[in-house]
N, C-alpha and C positions, 0 to 999 in steps of 0.2 A: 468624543464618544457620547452616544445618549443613553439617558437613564432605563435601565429597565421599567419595563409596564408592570406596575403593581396588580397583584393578581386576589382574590378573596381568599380569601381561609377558606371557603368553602371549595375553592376550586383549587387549592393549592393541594386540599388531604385527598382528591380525588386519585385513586390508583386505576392506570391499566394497563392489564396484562402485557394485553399483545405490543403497546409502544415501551413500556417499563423496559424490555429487554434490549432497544434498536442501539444506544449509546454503551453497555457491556458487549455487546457485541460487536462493534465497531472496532471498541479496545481492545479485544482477542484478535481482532483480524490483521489491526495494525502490527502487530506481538506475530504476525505472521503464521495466528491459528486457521485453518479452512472454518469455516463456518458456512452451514445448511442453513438456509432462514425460512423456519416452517409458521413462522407468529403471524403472517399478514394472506391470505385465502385470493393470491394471486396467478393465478394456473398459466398465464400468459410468462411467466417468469422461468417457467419449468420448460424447455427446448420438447419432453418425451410430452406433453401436452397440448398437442398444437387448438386451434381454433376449430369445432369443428366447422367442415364444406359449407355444409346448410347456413350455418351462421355468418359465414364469410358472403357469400352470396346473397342473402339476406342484406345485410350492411349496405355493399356495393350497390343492388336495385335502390335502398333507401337513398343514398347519394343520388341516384342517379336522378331521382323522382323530388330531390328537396323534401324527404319527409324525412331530414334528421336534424331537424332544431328540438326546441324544447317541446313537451307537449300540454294537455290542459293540466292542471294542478292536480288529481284525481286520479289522472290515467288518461288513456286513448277511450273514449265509446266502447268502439269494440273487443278491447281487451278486458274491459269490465265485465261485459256480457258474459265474453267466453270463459270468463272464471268465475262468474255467477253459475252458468250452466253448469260447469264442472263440480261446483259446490251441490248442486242440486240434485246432480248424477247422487251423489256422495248423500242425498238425505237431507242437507241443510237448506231452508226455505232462501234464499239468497236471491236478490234484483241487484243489477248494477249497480246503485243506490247503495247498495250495504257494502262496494268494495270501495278500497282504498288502496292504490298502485304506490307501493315506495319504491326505491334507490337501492334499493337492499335492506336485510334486518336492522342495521345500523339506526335509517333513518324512520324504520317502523318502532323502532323498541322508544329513539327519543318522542317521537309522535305518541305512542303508547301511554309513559312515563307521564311528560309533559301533563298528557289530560287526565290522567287517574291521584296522579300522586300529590301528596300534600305534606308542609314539612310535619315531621314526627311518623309518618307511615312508615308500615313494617314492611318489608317487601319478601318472602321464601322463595329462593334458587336455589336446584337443583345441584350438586358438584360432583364429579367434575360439570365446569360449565364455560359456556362464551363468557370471557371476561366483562362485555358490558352489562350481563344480567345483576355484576356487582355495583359495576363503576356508575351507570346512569343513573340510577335511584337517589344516589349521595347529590348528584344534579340537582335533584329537589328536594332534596332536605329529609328524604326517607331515610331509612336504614334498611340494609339487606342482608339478609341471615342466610346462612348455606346449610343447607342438610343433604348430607351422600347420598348418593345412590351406591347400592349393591345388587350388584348383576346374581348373585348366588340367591337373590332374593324375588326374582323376576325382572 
């Protein structure tokens, strides 16, 4: 049997939400409890949510054409544009130059993080919230304070 990989303090205190729960709920299931798993924003998991057409179809032409490897680091050219323009509709002075295409928030928030934060920074989230607005910060050594929201309040 091999040793466990030792892991940092710093990444040992790191909590998140949405994985915290995947092993208690394992254990209920095994205990023969039905469990709904709403913690991971996977719609392909849900049978009443299928793919829409457009997107399926979409996919299939990119196959068809080999334009589904990776793309430039940035984004496509042209997706940059077309969300620049859209930025612009919207009033923001925006060039393709100012977008940055991620994977999802996931890998926008560690990109985010990553460049702004420093150890000892304070970081204010919103709660209720996406569990990384907590969990990423502690990544660089920040701290993340939570202040509520109330809906009765606007």
């Amino acid at each position: 049997m091999s040793a466990p990989i030792p892991v940092s303090p710093r990444a040992a205190s790191i909590e998140y939400a949405i994985r915290d729960v995947v092993v208690p709920a394992a254990e209920l299931e095994a205990q023969g409890h039905e469990i709904i798993k709403l913690n991971i924003g996977d719609p392909i998991a849900y049978p009443g949510l299928p793919t829409p057409s457009h997107m399926v179809e979409a996919y299939v032409q990119a196959l068809k054409t080999g334009k589904n490897g990776y793309s430039p680091s940035y984004g496509l050219p042209e997706l940059r544009r077309a969300i620049a323009r859209d930025e612009q509709r919207k009033g923001w002075n925006a060039t393709e130059d100012d977008v940055y295409v991620c994977h999802g928030v996931t890998e926008a928030l560690q990109l985010l993080f990553a460049a702004v934060l420093e150890e000892g920074t304070k970081v204010l989230a919103p709660g209720p919230h996406y569990p990384p607005y907590m969990a990423y910060p502690q990544m660089y050594g920040a701290e993340t304070i939570e202040y509520q929201l109330h809906s009765e309040n606007g």
